[in-house]
C-alpha positions, 0 to 999 in steps of 0.5 A, a space after each residue: 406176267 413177271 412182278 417182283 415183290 421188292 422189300 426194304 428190310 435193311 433198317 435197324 429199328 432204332 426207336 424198336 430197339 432192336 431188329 424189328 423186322 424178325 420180332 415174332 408176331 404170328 403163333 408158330 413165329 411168324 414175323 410180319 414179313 411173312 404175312 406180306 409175302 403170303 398176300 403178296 404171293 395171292 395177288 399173283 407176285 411171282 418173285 421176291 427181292 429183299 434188300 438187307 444189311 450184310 450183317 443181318 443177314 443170317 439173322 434175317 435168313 434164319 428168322 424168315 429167308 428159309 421159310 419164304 424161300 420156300 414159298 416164292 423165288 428169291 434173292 437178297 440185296 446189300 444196301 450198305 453205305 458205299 452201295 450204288 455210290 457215283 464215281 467220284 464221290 467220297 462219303 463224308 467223314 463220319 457217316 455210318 448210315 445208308 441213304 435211305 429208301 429210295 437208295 434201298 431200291 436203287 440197290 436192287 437194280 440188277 435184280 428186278 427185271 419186271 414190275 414190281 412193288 416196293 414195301 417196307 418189312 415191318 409194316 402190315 398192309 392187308 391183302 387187298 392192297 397188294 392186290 391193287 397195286 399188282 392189278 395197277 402193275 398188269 394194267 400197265 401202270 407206270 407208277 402207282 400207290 397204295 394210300 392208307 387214311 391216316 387214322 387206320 395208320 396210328 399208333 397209341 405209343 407215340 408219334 410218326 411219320 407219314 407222307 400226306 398225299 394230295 389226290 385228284 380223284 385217283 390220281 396222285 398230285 402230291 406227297 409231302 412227308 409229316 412228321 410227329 403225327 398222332 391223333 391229335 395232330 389236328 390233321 382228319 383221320 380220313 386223310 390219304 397217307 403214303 405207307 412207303 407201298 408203291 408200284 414201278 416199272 424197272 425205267 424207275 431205276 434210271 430216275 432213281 440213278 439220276 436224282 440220287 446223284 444230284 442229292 449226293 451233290 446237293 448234301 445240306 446234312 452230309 451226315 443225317 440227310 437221306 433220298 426217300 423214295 417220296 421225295 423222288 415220286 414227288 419231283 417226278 409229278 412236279 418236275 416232269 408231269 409224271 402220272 402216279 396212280 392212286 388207290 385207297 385201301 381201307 384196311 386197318 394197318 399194323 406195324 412196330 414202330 415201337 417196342 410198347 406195339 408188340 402186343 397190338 400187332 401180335 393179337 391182331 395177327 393172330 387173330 387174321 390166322 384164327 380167322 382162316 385168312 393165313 392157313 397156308 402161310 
């Protein structure tokens, strides 16, 4: 069976302060990117779709695009502002941004053809969570997600944003989006969070089509406001009783939600590498 690993890597990393999702982690310049594919490539996914920037586009080739290209079918899709727009509609003066991530993978709609699993580039999520959401995906699974615990989801250089999810047993019933998390936000570090890892079939694209037309007519903050994937997981549980599968890694996750997280990151990486679990990569 077909599964497409489909990876949103058009941010800018802004609180990075740079291109984070080409920061070299691993000792022969690895990124992170090219560790999600190499556990990608092991849990049975047999093509990848990266969604970028066109203006980082030879930057992102060079820094990991000819090495991955060389390990799994792939192509690239262009998130750019007027991407996937409805007819009719006429971005607000002023606005420079794409629409966020479930606009991401809305643009990829002509290129996934099979079930896939959407990811952020700059995060790290351990090998078995890529294997869980595929083995969802082969089962038949119409949605699915990998949920981290919170406190395996922390950074010690400042706050973030995670989405709590509220589970009964394995399944999904809620996800609300939290920011300025750390820990002391007084929330239990064991709390199931949403990482942005999420398993569909390519339906997802019509209800990604529909509900991002409706946010586009609905803009509150036409100049900041954006359609998270979430969001629209969430509408779909509350809205039409859709099932979303849930299944809880407990692998440590990594990733450079800012500069000062360099350092852990890289000595962890490194580490997996010495370890043997990244011979081939």
């Amino acid at each position: 069976m077909d599964t497409t690993l489909l990876v949103m890597a058009a941010g800018m990393g802004s609180r990075f302060g740079g291109l984070k999702q080409i920061a070299p982690m691993g000792k022969n310049g690895e990124i992170i990117l090219d560790f999600s594919v190499y556990d990608a490539i092991k849990a049975g996914f047999n093509k990848a779709v990266f969604i970028i920037k066109k203006e980082i586009e030879h930057d992102f080739r060079e820094a990991a695009g000819k090495r991955i290209e060389k390990m799994i079918d792939t192509e690239y899709v262009f998130q750019q502002i007027d991407s996937m727009l409805p007819e009719g509609f006429v971005i607000p003066d002023g606005r420079v941004k794409p629409w966020g991530t479930g606009h991401a993978v809305l643009c990829a709609k002509d290129k996934v053809k099979s079930p896939f699993a959407a990811i952020n580039a700059d995060d790290f999520y351990g090998r078995k969570s890529f294997e869980l959401i595929h083995n969802a995906l082969v089962s038949g699974s119409e949605i699915c997600m990998a949920g981290f615990r919170l406190g395996n989801t922390l950074t010690d250089n400042g706050t973030v944003s995670r989405g709590i999810c509220e589970l009964d047993g394995n399944v999904l019933k809620s996800v609300t989006e939290h920011t300025a998390l750390d820990k002391n936000c007084g929330i239990p570090m064991d709390t199931v969070v949403s990482m942005n890892m999420w398993g569909f079939k390519p339906e997802i694209f019509n209800e990604l089509e529909k509900r991002f037309s409706d946010f586009l007519k609905n803009l509150s903050n036409p100049q900041k406001e954006e359609f998270f994937l979430p969001f629209v997981v969430d509408d779909l549980i509350q809205k039409q009783g859709q099932r979303v599968d849930a299944y809880i890694s407990d692998d440590k996750w990594y990733g450079v939600t800012y500069k000062e997280d360099t350092p852990t990151v890289r000595e962890a990486l490194l580490k997996l590498m010495e370890e043997g679990y990244y011979d081939g990569i």
